[in-house]
MIZA-62613 format. One record per residue (C-alpha): x, y, z; residue number from 1. Coordinates in Angstrom, 3 decimals. Example, Ala and Ser with C-alpha at 12.3 -4.5 7.8 and 13.67 -1.06 7.14 Angstrom:
2
[[12.300 -4.500 7.800] 1]
[[13.670 -1.060 7.140] 2]
END
This chain:
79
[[6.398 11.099 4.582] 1]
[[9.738 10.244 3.296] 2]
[[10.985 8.968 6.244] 3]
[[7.836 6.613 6.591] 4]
[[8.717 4.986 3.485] 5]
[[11.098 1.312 3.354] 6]
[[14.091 2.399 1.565] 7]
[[13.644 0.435 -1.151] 8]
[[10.506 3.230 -2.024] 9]
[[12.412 6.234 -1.000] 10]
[[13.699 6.836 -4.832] 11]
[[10.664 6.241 -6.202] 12]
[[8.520 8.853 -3.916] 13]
[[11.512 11.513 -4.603] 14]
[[11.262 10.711 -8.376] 15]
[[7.241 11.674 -8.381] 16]
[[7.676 14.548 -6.309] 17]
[[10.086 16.181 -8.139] 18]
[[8.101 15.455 -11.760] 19]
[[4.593 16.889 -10.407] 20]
[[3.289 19.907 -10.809] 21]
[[2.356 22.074 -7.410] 22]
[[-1.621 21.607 -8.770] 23]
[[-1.430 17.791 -7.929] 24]
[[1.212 17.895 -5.157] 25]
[[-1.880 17.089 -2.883] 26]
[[-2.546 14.016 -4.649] 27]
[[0.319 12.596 -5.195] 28]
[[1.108 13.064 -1.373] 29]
[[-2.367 11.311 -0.064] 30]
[[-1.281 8.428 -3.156] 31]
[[2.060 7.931 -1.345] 32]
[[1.159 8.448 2.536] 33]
[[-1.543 4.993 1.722] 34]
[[0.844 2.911 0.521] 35]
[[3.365 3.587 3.180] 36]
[[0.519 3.010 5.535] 37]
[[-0.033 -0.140 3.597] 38]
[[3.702 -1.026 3.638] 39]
[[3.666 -0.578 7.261] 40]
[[0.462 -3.244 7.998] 41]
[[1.799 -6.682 8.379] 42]
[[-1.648 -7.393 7.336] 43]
[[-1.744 -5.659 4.208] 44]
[[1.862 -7.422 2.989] 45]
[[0.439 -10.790 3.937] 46]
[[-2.728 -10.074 1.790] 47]
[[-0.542 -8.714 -1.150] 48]
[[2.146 -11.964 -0.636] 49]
[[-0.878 -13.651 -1.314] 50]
[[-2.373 -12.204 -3.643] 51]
[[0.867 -12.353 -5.643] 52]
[[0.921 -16.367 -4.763] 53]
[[-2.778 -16.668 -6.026] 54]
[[-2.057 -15.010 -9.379] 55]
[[1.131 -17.288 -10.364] 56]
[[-0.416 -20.339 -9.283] 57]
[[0.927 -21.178 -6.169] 58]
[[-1.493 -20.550 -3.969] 59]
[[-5.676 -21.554 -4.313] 60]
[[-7.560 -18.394 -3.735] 61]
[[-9.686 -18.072 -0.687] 62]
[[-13.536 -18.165 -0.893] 63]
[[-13.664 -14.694 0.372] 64]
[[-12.410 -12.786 3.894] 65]
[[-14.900 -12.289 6.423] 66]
[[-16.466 -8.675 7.215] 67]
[[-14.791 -8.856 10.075] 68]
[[-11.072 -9.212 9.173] 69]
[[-11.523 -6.061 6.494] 70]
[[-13.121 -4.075 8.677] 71]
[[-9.836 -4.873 10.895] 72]
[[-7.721 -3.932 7.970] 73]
[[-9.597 -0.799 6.519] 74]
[[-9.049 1.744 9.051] 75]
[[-5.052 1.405 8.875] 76]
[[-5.140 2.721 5.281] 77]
[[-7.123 5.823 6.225] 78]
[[-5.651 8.958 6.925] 79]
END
């Protein structure tokens, strides 16, 4: 998992790990392994760049994506 991770997450992912109890270690590793999945989706970081752009201003938010193009995306984030 760690290895899947950019670097710039790696801290982060230790930092939970080592602060959660074994009762939630199940969680917390499904939380992490879909965001490096999303990190990993040049899709998703497009989406989220926008997104971002959208929400200070720069950017005029789309009417909505087609069915198609998140049905496209979906299937990346699941395990």
């Amino acid at each position: 998992m760690r290895a899947a991770l950019p670097v710039e997450h790696r801290a982060a992912f230790n930092e939970e790990i080592d602060s959660t109890g074994l009762h939630l270690i199940g969680k917390v590793l499904a939380d992490w392994d879909a965001r490096a999945r999303a990190l990993a989706s040049p899709d998703m970081i497009a989406m989220a760049r926008r997104i971002r752009d959208e929400r200070a201003g720069r950017a005029e938010p789309p009417c909505m994506a087609p069915d198609a193009k998140v049905r496209a995306i979906v299937p990346a984030l699941r395990p």
